[in-house]
Structures are given as C-alpha cells and as structure tokens.
N, C-alpha and C positions, 0 to 999 in steps of 0.2 A: 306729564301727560303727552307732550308732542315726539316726545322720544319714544314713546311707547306707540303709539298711532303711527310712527315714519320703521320702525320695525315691525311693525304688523302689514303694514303697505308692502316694505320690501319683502315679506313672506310672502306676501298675497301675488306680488309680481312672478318673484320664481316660481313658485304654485302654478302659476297660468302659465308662466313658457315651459314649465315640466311638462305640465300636461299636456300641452300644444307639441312637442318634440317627442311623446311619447304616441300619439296620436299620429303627427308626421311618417314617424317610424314605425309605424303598426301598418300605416294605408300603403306606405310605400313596399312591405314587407308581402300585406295580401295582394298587389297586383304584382309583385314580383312572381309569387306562387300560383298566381293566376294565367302570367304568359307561359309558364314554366309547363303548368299542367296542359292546357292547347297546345305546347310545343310540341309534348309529351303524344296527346291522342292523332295531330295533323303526322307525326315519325309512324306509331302506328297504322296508320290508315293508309300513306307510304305504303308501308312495308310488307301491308296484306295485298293492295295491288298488284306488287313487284310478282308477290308470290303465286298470287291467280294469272299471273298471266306464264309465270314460269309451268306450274301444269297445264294450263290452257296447250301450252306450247310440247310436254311431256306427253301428254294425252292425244294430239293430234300426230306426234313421232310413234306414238304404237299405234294408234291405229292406222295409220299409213304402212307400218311392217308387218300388222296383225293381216290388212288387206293382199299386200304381195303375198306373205306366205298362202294364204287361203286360195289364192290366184296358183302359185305355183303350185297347190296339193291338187287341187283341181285339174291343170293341164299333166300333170305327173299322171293322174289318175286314165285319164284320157289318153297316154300314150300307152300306158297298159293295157286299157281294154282293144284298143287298135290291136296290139302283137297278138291279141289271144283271138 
C-alpha cells in the first residue's frame, strides 16, 4: 500500500509542476503578445503622425505656389489692361 500511495504522490507532484510550467508559459506567452500588440498600435500611431505632418507640410507648398501663380495671373492681367 505505501508504494502505491508514494506513486501516486509522485504523480500528483508532477501533475502540479505540469500544470504550474504550463500556466507559467501560457502568462509569459499572453504578456508577450501583449507588449507585442501596443508595440504594434504606439508604430502605427508613429506612423500616421509622420504622415499628417508630411501633407500638413504638402499642402502648405501648393498653396503657397497656388498663391504666387494667382499673384502672378493677376499682375500679368494688369499689365494687359495698362497696354490696351
């Protein structure tokens, strides 16, 4: 009976450190996927920045050329009606 009771213990040990090492590696696995995924949204959020400030910056180059040429159809216009 005591061999049988000291093999059942020793199932019952490994049982418990399976499960503990399985659990271990389960919790280490979801905060891994966890920093992973915020790395993930803080790269995107980065990235859409970069990009609003790149048209921010697209957008104030035309219209600063949309403004000169309007400037220059303007005074063009004005030296025309001058000769006439």
């Amino acid at each position: 009976m005591e061999i049988a009771d000291e093999g059942v213990m020793e199932r019952l040990k490994r049982t418990r450190l399976t499960c503990r090492s399985v659990i271990g590696f389960g919790s280490l696995l979801v905060v891994a996927f966890a920093v992973a995924l915020s790395l993930l949204f803080l790269i995107a959020k980065n990235i859409d920045k970069a990009e609003q400030e790149e048209n921010f910056f697209y957008a104030a180059k035309a219209l600063e050329a949309r403004s000169n040429s309007s400037a220059t159809y303007i005074q063009s216009c004005a030296i025309r009606t001058e000769a006439f």
